[in-house]
NUGU-974618 format. One record per residue (C-alpha): residue number from 1; residue in one letter; x, y, z. Coordinates in steps of 0.2 Angstrom, whole numbers, plus 5000, padded with zeros to 4 digits. Each point is the difference from the previous one (the first is absolute). Example, Ala and Ser with C-alpha at 12.3 -4.5 7.8 and 13.67 -1.06 7.14 Angstrom:
residues 2
 resi resn    u    v    w
    1    a 5062 4978 5039
    2    s 5006 5017 4997
***
This chain:
residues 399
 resi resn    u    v    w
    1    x 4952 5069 5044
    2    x 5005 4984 5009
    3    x 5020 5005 5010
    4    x 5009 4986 5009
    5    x 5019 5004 5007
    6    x 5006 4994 4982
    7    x 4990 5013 4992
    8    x 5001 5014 5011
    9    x 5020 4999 4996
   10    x 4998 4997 4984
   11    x 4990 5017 4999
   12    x 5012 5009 5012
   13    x 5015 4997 4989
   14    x 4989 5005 4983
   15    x 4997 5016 5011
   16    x 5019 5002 5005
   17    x 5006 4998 4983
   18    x 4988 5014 4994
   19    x 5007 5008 5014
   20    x 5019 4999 4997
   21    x 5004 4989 5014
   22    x 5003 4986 4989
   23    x 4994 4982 5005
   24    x 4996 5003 5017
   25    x 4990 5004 5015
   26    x 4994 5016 5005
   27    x 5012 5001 5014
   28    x 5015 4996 4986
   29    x 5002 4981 5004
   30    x 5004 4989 4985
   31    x 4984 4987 4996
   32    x 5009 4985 4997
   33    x 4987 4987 5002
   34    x 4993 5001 4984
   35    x 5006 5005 4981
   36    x 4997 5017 4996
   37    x 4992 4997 4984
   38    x 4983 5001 5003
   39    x 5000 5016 5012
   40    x 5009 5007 4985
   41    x 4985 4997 4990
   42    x 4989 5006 5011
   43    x 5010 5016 5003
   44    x 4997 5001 4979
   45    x 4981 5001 5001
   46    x 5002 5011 5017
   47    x 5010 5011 4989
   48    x 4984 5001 4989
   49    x 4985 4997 5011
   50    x 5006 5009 5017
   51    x 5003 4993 5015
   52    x 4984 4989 5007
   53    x 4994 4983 5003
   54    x 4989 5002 4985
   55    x 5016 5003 4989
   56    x 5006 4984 5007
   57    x 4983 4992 4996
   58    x 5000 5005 4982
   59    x 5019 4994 4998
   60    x 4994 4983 5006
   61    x 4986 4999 4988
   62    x 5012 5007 4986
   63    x 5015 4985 5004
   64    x 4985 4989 4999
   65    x 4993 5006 4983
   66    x 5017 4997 4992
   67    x 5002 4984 5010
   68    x 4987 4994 4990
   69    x 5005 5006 4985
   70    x 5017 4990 5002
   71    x 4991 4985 5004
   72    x 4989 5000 4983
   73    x 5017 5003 4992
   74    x 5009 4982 5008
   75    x 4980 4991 4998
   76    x 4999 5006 4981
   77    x 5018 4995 4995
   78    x 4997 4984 5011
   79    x 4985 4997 4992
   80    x 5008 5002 4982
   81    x 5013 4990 5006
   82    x 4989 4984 5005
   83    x 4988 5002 4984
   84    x 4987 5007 5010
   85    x 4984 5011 4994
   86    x 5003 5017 5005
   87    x 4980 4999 5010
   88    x 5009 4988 5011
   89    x 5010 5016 5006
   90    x 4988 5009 5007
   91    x 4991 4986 5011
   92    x 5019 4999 5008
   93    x 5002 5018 5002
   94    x 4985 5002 5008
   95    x 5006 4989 5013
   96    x 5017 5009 5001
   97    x 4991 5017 4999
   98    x 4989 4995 5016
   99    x 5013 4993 5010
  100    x 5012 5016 4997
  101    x 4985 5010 5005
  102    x 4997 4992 5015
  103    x 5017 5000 5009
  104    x 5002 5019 4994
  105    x 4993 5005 5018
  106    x 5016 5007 5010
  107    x 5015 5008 4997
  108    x 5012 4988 4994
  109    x 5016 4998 4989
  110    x 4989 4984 4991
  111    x 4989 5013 4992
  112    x 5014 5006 4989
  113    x 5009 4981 5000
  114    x 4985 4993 4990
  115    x 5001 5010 4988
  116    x 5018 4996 4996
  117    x 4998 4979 5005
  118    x 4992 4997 4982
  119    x 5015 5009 4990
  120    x 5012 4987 5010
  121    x 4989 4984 4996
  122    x 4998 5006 4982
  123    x 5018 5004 4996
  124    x 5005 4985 5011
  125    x 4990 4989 4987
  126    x 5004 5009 4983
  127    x 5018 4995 5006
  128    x 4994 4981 5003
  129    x 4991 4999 4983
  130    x 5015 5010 4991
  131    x 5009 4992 4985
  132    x 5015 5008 4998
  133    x 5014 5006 5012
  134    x 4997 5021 4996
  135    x 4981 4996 5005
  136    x 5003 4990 5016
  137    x 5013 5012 5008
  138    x 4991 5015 4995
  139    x 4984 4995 5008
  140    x 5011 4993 5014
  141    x 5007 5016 5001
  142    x 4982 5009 5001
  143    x 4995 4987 5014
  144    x 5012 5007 5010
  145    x 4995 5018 4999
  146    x 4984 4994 5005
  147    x 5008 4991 5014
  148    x 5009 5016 5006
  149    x 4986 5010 5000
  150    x 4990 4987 5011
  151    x 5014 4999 5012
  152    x 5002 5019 5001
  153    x 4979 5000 5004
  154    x 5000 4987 5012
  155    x 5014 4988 5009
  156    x 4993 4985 5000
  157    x 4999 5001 4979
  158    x 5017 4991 5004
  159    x 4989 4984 4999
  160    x 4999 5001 4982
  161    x 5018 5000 4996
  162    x 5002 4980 5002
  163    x 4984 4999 4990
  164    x 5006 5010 4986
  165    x 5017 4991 4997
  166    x 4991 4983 5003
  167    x 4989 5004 4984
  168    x 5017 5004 4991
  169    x 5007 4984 5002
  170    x 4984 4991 4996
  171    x 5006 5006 4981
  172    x 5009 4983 4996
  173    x 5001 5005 4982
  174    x 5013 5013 5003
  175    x 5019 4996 5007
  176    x 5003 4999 5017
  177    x 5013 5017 4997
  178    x 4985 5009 4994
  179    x 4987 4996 5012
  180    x 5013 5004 5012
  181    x 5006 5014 4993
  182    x 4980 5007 5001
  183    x 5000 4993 5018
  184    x 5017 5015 5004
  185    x 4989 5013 4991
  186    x 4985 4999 5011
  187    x 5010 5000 5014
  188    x 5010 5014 4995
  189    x 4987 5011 4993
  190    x 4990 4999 5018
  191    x 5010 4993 5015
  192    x 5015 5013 5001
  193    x 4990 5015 4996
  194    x 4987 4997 5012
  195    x 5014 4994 5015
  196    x 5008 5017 4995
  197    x 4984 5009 5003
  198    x 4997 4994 5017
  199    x 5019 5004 5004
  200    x 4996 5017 4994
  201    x 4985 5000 5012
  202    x 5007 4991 5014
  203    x 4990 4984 5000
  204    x 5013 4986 4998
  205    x 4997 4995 5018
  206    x 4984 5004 5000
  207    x 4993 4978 4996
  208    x 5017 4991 5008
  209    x 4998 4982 4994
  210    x 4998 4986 5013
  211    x 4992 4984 5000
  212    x 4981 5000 5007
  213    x 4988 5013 5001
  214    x 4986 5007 5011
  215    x 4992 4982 4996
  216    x 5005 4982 4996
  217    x 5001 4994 4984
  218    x 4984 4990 5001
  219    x 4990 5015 5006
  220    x 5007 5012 4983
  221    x 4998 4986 4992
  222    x 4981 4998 5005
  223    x 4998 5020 5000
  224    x 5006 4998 4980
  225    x 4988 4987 4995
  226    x 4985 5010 5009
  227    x 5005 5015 4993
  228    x 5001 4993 4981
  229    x 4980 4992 5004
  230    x 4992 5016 5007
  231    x 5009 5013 4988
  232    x 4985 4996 4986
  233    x 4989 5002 5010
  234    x 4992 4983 5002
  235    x 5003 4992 5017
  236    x 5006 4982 5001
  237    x 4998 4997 4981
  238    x 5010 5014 4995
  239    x 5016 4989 4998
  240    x 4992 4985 4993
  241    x 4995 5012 4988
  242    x 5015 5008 4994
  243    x 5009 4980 5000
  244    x 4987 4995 4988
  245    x 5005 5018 4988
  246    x 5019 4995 5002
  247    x 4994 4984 4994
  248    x 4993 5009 4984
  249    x 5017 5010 4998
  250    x 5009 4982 4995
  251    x 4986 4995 4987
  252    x 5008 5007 4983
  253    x 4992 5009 4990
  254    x 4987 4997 4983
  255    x 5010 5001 4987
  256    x 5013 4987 4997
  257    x 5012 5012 4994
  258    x 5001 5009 5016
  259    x 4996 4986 5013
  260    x 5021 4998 5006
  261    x 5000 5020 5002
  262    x 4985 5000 5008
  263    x 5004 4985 5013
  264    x 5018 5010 5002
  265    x 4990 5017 5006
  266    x 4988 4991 5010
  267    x 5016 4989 5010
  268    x 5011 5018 5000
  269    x 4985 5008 5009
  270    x 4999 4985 5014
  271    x 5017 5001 5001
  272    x 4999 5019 5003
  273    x 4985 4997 5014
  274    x 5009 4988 5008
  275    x 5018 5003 5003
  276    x 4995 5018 5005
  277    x 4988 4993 5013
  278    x 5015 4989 5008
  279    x 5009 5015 4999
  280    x 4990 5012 5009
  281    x 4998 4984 5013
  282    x 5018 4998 5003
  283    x 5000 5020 5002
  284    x 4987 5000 5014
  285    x 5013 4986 5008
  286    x 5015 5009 4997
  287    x 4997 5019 5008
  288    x 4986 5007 5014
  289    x 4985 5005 4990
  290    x 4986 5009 5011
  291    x 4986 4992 4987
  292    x 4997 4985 4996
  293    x 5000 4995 4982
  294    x 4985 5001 4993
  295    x 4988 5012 4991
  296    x 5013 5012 4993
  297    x 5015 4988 4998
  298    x 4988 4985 4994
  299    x 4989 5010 4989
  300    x 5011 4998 4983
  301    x 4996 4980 5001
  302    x 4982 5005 4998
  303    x 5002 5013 4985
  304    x 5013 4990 4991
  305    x 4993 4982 5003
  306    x 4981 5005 4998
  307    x 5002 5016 4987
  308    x 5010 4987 4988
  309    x 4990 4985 5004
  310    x 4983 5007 4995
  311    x 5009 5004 4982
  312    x 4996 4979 4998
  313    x 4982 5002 5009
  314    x 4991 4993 4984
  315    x 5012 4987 4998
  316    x 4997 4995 5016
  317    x 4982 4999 4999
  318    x 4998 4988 4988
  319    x 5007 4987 5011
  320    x 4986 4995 5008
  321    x 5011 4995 5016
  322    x 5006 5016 5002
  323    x 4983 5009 4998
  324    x 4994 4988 5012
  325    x 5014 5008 5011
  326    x 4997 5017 4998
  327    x 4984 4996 5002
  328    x 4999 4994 5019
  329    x 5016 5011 5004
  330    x 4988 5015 4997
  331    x 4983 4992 5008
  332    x 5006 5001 5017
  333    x 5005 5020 5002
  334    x 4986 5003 4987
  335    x 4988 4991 5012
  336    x 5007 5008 5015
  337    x 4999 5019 4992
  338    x 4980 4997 4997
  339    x 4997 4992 5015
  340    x 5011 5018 5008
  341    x 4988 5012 4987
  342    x 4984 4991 5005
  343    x 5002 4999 5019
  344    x 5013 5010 5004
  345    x 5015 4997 5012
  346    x 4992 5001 5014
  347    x 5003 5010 5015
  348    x 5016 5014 5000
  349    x 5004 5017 5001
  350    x 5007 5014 4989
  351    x 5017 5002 5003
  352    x 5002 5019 5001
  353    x 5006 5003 5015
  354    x 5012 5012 5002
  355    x 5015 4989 5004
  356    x 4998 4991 4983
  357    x 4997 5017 4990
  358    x 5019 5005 5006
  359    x 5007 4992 4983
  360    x 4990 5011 4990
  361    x 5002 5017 4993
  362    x 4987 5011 4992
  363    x 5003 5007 4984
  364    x 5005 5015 5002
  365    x 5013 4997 5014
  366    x 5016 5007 4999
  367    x 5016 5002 5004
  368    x 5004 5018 5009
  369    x 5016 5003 4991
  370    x 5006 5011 5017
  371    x 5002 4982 5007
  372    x 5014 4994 4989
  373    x 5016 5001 5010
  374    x 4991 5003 5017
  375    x 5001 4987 5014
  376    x 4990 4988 5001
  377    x 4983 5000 5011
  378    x 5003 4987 5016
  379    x 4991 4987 4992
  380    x 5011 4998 4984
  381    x 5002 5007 4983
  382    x 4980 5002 4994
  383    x 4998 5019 4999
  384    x 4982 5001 4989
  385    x 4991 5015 4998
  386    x 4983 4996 4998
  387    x 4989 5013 4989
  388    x 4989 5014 5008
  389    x 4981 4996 5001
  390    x 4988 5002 4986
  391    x 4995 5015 5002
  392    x 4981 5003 5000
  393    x 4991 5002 4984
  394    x 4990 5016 4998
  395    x 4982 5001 5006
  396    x 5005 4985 5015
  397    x 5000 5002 5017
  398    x 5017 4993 5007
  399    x 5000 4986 5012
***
């Protein structure tokens, strides 16, 4: 299993809270860098599985599994919603399945967040397309459960606050008191709880806010756009591609009955996309992030944006312009991938050395429990045990 610094704390907290030292190092210091929800979940299946890196492994293919299943929940009712064939669903969640799968390599807070994303964007929108005040304000209401349990898995989940109460006032059929009033619910429900748990925890001071971060504003801006085209995979056409799918959310749908619906859910979901990515832009600009925002912090453009835009794929093949588009949009990476399979890349070497295997732990790595609340080693807080050697099978010499 893949460990950077974010996940090793994340597992040492998991292992302290199993422990009895709470949300903490080995050595009793208070994490307050990162929310405590997700080493919460992983001291859950610890609790079941054991202590290992292979525990770990299997919670991250578990929050995956059910991240998938949120996701078919928001495509299904988005697909119902838009007057779609319910076949169209499964070409979008393909996509959505393999893009989950392939950012499920470390261990990150994400892993959990994406599986919660879907409930915000779906509750968000049932408030938008919601008829009556009781309806509005009590998916309002669910939106901001979601929205507290984003933010106590990962900070930067903040960005989606602004989005949320954007789509809420998009709902010019209801009174300004009412949308308002939905606005002070969300807020409510998510903001002062998860402020009171990082007072609890100790990491109010933890992001001060001050204007500029480790880059200008051009380069986050850069780093955000690149990171939105290389997250599906597709190098350079990978944005054109998901402009051309947002394109396909504003079309309405089929039935003439539904068409205003439909165009309302596709502009709420833009919206969404949109205000949240200026958010997590002016976040990167307004407190000293190590990363640089893109992969994890871009990655929800590329499952909202492409998982809801291939919903209206047929649609959009039969307009011959569009086909056209997709069509030389994919020819060049398709081109490039045969061009890879038949000649090869030429020329490199197999990373293995030892210096890039650092980040890894074998399976059945664990976690010597006389460690917790002993000093840490000189070289910082990583105390891994590593597991014995195999021993020999019987009837084979030993090496």
């Amino acid at each position: 299993m893949p460990f950077n610094r974010d996940g090793w704390f994340y597992w040492q907290g998991s292992v302290s809270i199993l422990s009895g030292l709470g949300y903490a190092t080995f050595t009793g210091r208070p994490i307050i860098a990162w929310p405590p929800l997700y080493s919460v979940y992983l001291a859950f299946c610890q609790l079941v599985l054991g202590v290992s890196a292979r525990s770990i492994a299997i919670s991250t293919a578990f929050a995956t599994a059910v991240s998938v299943a949120t996701w078919s929940i928001l495509l299904a009712w988005f697909a119902r919603e838009r007057g779609r064939a319910p076949r169209d669903v499964l070409c979008a969640l393909a996509f959505v399945t393999a893009v989950l799968a392939l950012n499920a390599r470390n261990v990150r807070s994400e892993i959990l967040f994406h599986g919660v994303l879907p409930l915000l964007l779906l509750f968000t929108l049932r408030a938008r397309v919601s008829t009556t005040r009781g309806r509005f304000l009590l998916a309002s209401g669910l939106a901001g459960a979601a929205l507290l349990l984003s933010l106590l898995i990962r900070n930067a989940s903040l960005a989606f606050w602004p989005a949320v109460l954007a789509v809420l006032l998009q709902h010019r059929r209801l009174p300004w008191l009412t949308r308002g009033a939905a606005c002070g619910l969300v807020t409510a429900l998510a903001l002062p709880i998860w402020l009171a748990v990082r007072a609890w925890l100790g990491q109010l001071g933890r992001h001060p806010v001050h204007l500029g971060g480790r880059y200008e504003f051009a380069q986050y801006l850069l780093q955000l756009v690149s990171g939105i085209d290389r997250n599906t995979g597709l190098q350079f056409v990978g944005l054109p591609l998901l402009i051309l799918l947002a394109v396909s959310l504003l079309l309405a749908g089929p039935e003439r009955a539904n068409a205003d619906a439909s165009a309302r859910l596709g502009r709420a979901a833009l919206l969404f996309t949109a205000v949240a990515s200026c958010a997590v832009l002016a976040i990167f600009n307004l407190t000293w992030i190590d990363d640089k925002p893109e992969n994890r912090f871009t990655l929800f453009v590329t499952l909202i944006i492409g998982g809801l835009g291939l919903l209206n794929l047929p649609a959009l093949l039969r307009r011959r312009w569009l086909a056209l588009a997709l069509v030389v949009l994919f020819a060049e990476p398709t081109l490039r991938l045969a061009k890879n399979t038949i000649r090869g890349r030429g020329p490199s070497d197999a990373d293995f050395r030892a210096e890039s295997l650092e980040g890894f732990a074998p399976s059945q790595t664990t976690i010597d429990p006389g460690h917790v609340g002993r000093a840490p080693e000189p070289r910082g807080d990583f105390v891994l045990v590593s597991p014995p050697y195999p021993a020999p099978r019987a009837g084979s010499r030993a090496e």
